[in-house]
PQR file of N, CA, C, O and H, with PARSE charges and radii, in Angstrom:
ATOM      1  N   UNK A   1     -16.770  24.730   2.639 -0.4000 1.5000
ATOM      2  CA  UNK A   1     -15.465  24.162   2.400 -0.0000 2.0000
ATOM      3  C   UNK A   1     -14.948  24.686   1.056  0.5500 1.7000
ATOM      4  O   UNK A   1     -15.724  24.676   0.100 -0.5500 1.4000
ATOM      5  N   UNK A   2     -13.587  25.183   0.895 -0.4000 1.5000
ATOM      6  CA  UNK A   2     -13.246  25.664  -0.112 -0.0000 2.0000
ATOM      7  C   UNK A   2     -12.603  24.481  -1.135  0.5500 1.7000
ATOM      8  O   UNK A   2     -12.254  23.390  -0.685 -0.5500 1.4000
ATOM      9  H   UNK A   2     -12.956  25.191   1.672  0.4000 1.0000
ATOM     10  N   UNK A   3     -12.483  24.846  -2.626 -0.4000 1.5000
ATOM     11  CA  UNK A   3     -12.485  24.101  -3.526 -0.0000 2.0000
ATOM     12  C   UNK A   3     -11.412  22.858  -3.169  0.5500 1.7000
ATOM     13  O   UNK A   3     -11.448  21.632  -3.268 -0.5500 1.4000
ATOM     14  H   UNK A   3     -12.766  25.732  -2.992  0.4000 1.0000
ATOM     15  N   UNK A   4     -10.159  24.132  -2.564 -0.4000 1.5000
ATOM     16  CA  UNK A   4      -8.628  23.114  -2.337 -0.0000 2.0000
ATOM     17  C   UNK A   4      -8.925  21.968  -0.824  0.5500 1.7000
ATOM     18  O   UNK A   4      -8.753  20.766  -0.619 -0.5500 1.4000
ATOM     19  H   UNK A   4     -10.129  25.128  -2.483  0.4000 1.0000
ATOM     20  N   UNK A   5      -9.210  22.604  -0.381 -0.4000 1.5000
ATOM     21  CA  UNK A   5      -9.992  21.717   0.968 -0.0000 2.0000
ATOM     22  C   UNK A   5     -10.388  20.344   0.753  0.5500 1.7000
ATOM     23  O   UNK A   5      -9.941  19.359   1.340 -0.5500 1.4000
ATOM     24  H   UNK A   5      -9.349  23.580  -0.547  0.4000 1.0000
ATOM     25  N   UNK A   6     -11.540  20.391  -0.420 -0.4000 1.5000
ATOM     26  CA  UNK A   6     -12.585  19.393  -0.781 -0.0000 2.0000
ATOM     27  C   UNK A   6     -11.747  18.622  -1.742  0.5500 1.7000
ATOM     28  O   UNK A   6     -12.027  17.426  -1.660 -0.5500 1.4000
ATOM     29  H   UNK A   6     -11.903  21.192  -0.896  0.4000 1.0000
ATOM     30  N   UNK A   7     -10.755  18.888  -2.686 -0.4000 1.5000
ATOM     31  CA  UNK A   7     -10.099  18.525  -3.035 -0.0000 2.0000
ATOM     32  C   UNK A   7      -8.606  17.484  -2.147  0.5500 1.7000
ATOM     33  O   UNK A   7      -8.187  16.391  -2.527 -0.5500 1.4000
ATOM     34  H   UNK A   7     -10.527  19.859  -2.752  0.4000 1.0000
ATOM     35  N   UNK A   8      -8.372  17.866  -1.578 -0.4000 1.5000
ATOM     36  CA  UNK A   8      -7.321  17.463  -0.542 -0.0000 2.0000
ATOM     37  C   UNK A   8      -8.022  16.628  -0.010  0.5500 1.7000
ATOM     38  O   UNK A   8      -7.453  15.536  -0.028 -0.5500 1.4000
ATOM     39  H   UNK A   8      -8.713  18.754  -1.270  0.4000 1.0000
ATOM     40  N   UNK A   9      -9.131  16.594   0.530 -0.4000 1.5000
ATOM     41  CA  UNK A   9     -10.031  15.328   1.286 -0.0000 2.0000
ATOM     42  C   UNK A   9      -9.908  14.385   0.658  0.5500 1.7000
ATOM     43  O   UNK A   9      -9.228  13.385   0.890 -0.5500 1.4000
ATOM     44  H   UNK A   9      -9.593  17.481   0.544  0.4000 1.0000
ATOM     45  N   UNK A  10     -10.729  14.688  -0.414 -0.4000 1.5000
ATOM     46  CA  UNK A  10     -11.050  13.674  -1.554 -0.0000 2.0000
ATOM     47  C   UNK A  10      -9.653  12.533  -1.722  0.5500 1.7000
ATOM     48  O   UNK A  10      -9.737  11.351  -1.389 -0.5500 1.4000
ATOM     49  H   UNK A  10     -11.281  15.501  -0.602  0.4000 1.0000
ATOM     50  N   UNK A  11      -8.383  13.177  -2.310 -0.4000 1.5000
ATOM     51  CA  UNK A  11      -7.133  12.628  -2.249 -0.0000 2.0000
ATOM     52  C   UNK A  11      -6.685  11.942  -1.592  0.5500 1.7000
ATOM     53  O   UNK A  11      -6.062  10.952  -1.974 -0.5500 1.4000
ATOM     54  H   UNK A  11      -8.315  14.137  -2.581  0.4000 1.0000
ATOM     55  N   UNK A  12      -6.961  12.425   0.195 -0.4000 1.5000
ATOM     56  CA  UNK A  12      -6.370  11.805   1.482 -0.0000 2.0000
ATOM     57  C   UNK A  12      -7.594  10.517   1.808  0.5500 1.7000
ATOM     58  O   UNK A  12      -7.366   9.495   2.455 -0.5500 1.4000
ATOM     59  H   UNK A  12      -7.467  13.229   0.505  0.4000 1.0000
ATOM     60  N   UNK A  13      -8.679  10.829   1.282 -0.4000 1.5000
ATOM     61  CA  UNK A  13      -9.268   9.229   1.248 -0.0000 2.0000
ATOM     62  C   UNK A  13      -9.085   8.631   0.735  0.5500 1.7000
ATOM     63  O   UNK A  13      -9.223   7.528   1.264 -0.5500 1.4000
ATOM     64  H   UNK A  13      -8.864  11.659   0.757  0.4000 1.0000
ATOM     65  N   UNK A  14      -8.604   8.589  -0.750 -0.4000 1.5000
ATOM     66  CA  UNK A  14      -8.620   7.792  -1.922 -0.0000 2.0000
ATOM     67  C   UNK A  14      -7.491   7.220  -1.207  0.5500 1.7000
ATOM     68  O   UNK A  14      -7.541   6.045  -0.843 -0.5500 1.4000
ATOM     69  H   UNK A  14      -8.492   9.485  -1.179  0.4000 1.0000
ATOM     70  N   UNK A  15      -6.348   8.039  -0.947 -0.4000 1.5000
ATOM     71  CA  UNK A  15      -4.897   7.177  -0.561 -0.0000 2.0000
ATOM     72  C   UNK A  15      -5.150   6.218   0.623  0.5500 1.7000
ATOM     73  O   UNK A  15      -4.609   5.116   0.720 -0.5500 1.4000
ATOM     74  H   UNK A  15      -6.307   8.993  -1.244  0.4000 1.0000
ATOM     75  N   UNK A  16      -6.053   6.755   1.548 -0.4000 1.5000
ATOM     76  CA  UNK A  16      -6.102   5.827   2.396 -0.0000 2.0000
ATOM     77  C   UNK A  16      -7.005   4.734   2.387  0.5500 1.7000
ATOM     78  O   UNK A  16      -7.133   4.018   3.380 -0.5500 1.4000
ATOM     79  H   UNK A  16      -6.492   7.650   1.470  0.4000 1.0000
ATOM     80  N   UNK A  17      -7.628   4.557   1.359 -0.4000 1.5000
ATOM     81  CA  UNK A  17      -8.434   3.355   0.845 -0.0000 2.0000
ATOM     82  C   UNK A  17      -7.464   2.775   0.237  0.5500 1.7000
ATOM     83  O   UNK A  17      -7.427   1.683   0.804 -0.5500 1.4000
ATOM     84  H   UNK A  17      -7.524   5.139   0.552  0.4000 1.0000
ATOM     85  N   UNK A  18      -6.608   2.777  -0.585 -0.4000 1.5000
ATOM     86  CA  UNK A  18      -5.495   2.268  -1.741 -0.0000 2.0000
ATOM     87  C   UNK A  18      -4.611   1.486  -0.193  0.5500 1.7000
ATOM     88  O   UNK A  18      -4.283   0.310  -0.038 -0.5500 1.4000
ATOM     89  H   UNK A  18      -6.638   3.665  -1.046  0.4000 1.0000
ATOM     90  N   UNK A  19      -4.466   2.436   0.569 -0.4000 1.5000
ATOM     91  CA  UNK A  19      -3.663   1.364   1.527 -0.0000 2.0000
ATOM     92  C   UNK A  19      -4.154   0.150   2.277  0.5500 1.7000
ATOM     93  O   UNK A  19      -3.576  -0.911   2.509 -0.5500 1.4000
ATOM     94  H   UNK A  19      -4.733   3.391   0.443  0.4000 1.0000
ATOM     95  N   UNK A  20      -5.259   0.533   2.573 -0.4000 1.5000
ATOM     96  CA  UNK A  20      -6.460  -0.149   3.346 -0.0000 2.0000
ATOM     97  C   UNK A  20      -6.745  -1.503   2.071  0.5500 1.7000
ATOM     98  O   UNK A  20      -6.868  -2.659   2.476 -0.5500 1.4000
ATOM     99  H   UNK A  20      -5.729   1.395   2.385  0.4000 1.0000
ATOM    100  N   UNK A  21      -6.798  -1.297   1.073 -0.4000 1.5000
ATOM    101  CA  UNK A  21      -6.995  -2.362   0.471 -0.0000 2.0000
ATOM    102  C   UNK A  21      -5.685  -2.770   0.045  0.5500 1.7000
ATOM    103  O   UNK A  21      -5.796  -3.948  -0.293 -0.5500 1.4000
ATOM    104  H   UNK A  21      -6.698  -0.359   0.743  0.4000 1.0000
ATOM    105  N   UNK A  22      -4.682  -2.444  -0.084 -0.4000 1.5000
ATOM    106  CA  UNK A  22      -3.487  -3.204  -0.577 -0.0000 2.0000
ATOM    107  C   UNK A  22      -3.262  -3.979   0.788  0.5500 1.7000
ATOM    108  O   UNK A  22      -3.581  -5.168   0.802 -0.5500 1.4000
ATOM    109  H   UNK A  22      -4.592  -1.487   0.191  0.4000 1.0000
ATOM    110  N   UNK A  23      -2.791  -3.462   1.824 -0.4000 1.5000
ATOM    111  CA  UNK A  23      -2.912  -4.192   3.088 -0.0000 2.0000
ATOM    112  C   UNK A  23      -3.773  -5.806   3.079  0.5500 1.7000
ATOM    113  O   UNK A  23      -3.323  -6.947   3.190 -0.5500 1.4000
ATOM    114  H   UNK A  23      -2.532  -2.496   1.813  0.4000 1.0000
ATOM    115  N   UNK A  24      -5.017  -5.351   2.917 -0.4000 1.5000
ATOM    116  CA  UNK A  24      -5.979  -6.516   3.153 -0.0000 2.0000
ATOM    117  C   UNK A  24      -6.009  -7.336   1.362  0.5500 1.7000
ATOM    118  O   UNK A  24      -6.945  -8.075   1.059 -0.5500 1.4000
ATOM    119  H   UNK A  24      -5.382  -4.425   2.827  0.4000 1.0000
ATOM    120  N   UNK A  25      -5.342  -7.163   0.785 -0.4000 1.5000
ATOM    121  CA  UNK A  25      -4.900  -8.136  -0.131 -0.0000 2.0000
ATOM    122  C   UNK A  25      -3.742  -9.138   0.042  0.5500 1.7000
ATOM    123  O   UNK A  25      -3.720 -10.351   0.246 -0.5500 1.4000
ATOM    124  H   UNK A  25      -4.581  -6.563   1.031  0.4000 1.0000
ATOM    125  N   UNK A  26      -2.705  -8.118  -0.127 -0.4000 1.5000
ATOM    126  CA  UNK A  26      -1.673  -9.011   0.103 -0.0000 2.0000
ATOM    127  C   UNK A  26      -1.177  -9.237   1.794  0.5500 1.7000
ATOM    128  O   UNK A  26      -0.111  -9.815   2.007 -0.5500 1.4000
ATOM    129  H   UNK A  26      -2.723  -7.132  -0.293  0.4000 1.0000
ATOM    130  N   UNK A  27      -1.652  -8.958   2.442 -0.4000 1.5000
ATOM    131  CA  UNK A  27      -1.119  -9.331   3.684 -0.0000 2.0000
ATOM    132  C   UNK A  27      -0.149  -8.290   4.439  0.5500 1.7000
ATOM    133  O   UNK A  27      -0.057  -8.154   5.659 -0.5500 1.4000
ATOM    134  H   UNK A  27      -2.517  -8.488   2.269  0.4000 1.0000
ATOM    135  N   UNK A  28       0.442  -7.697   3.601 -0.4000 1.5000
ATOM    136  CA  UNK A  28       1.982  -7.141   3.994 -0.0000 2.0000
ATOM    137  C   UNK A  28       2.210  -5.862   3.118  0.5500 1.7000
ATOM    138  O   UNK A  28       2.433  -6.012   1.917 -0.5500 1.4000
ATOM    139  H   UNK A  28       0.366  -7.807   2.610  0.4000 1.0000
ATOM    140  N   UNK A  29       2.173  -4.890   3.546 -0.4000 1.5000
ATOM    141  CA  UNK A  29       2.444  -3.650   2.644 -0.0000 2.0000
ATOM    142  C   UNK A  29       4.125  -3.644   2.556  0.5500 1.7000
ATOM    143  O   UNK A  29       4.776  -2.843   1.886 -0.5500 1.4000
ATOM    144  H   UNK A  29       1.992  -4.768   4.522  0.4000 1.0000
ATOM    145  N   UNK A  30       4.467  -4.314   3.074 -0.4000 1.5000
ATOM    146  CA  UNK A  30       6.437  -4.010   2.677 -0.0000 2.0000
ATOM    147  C   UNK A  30       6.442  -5.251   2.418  0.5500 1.7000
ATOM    148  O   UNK A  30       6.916  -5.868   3.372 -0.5500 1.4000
ATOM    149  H   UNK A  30       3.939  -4.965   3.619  0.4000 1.0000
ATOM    150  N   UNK A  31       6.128  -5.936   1.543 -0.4000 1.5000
ATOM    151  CA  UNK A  31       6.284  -6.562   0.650 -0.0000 2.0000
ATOM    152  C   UNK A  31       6.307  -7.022  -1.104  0.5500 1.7000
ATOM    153  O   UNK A  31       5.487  -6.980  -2.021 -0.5500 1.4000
ATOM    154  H   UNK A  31       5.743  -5.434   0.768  0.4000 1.0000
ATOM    155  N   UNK A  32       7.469  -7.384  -0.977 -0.4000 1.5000
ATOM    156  CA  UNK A  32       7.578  -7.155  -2.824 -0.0000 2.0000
ATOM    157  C   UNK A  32       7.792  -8.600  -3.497  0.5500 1.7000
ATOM    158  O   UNK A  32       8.476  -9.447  -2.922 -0.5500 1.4000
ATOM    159  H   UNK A  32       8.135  -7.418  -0.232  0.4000 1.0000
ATOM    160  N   UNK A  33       7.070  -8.893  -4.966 -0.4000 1.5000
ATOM    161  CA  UNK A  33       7.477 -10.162  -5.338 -0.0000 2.0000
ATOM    162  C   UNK A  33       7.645  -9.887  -6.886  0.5500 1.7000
ATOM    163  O   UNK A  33       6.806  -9.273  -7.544 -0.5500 1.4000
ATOM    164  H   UNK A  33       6.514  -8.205  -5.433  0.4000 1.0000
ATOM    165  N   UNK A  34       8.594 -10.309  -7.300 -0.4000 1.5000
ATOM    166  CA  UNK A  34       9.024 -10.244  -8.865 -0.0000 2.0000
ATOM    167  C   UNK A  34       8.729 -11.420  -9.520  0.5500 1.7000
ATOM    168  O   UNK A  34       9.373 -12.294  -8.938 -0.5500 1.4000
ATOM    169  H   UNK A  34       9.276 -10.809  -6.765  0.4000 1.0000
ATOM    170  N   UNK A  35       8.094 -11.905 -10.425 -0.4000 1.5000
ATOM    171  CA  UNK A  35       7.897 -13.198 -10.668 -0.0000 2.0000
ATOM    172  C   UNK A  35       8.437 -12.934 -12.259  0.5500 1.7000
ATOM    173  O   UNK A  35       8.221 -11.842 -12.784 -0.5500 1.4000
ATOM    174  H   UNK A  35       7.571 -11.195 -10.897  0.4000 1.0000
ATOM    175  N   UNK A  36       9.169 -14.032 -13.001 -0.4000 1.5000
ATOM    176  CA  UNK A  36       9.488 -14.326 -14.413 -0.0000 2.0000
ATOM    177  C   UNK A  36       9.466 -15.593 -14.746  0.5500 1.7000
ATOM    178  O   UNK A  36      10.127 -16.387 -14.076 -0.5500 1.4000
ATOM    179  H   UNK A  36       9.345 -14.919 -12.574  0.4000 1.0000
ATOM    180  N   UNK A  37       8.886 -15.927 -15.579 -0.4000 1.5000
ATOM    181  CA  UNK A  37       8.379 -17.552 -16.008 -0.0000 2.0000
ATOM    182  C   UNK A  37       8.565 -18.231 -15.019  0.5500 1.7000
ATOM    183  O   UNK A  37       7.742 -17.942 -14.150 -0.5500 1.4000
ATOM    184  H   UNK A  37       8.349 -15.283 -16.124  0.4000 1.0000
ATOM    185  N   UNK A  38       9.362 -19.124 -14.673 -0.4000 1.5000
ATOM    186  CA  UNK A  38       9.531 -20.151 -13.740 -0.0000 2.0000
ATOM    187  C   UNK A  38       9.791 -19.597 -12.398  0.5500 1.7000
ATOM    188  O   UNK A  38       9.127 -19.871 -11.399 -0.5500 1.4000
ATOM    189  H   UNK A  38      10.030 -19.359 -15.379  0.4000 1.0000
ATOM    190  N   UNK A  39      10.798 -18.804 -12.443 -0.4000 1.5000
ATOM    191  CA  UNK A  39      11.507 -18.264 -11.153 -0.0000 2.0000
ATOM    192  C   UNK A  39      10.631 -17.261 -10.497  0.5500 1.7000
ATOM    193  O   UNK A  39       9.730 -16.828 -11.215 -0.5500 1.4000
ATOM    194  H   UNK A  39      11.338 -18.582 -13.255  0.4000 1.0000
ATOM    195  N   UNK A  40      10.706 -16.785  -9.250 -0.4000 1.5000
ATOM    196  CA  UNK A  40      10.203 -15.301  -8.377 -0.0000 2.0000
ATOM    197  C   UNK A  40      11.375 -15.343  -7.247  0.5500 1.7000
ATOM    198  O   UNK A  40      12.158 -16.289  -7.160 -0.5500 1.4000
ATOM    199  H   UNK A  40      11.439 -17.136  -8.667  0.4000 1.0000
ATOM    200  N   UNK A  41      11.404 -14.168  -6.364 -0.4000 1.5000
ATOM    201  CA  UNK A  41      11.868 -13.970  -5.819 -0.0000 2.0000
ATOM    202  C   UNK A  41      10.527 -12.656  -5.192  0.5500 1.7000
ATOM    203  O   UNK A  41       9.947 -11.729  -5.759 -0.5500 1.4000
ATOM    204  H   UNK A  41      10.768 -13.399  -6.434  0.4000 1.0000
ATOM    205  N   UNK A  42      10.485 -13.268  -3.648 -0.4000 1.5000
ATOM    206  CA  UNK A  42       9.647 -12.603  -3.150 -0.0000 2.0000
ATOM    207  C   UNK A  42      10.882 -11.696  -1.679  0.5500 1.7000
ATOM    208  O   UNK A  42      11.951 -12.193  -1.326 -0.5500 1.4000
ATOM    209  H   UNK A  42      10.956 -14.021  -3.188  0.4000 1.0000
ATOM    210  N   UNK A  43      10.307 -10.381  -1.116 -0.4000 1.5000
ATOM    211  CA  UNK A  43      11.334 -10.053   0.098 -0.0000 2.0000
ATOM    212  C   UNK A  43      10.038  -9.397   0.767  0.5500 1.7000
ATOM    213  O   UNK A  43       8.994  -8.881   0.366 -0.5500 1.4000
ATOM    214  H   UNK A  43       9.438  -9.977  -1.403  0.4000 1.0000
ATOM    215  N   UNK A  44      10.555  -9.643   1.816 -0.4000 1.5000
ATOM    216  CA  UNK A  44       9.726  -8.554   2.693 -0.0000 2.0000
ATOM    217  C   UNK A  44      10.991  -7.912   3.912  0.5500 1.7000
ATOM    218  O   UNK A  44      12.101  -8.343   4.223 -0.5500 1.4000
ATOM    219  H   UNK A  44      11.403 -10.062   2.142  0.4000 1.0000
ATOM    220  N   UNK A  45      10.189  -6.701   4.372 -0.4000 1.5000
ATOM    221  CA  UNK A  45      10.589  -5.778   5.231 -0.0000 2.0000
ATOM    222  C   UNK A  45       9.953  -6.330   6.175  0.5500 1.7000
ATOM    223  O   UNK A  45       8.813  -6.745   5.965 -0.5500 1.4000
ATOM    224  H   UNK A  45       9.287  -6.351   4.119  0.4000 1.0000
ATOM    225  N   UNK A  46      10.651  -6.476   7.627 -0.4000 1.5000
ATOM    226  CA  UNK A  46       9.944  -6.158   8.689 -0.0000 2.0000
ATOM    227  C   UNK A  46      10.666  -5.629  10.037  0.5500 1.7000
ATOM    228  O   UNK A  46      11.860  -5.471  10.293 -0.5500 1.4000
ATOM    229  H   UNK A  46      11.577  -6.140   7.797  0.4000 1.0000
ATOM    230  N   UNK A  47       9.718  -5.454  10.656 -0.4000 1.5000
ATOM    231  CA  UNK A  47      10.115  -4.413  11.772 -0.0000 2.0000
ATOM    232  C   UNK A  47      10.032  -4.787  12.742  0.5500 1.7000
ATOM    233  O   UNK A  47       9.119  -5.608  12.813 -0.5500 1.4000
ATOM    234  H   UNK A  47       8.748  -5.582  10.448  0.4000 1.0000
ATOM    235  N   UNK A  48      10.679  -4.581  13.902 -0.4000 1.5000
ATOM    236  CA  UNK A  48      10.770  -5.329  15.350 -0.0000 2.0000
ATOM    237  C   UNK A  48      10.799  -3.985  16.446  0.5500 1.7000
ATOM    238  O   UNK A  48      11.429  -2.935  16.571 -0.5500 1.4000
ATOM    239  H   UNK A  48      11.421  -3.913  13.844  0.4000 1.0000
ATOM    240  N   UNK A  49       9.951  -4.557  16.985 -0.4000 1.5000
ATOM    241  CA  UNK A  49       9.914  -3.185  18.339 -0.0000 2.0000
ATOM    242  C   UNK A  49      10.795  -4.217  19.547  0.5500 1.7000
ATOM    243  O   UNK A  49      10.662  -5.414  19.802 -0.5500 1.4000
ATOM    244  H   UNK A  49       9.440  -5.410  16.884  0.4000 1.0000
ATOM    245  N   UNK A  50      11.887  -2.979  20.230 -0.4000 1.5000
ATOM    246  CA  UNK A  50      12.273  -3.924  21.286 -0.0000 2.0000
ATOM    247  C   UNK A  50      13.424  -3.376  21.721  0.5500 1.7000
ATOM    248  O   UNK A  50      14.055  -3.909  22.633 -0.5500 1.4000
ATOM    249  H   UNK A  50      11.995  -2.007  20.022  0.4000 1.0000
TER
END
């Protein structure tokens, strides 16, 4: 396997662990929450097949 190869692997796992665990943290990868002292405001994206 050449250097750029092994390199590119390496990357395309890391990213897909980073998703794999953001997923199984928060629940929802299109989801966003801003929080400031008292207040937040949370949104999510979602998608409908149909």
């Amino acid at each position: 396997m050449t250097p750029l190869r092994y390199l590119l692997s390496i990357l395309l796992i890391l990213c897909v662990s980073i998703l794999l665990l953001t997923f199984i943290h928060r629940g929802s990868l299109w989801e966003l929450t801003i929080k400031r002292q008292h207040q937040g405001v949370a949104e999510k994206l979602t998608c409908l097949s149909g």
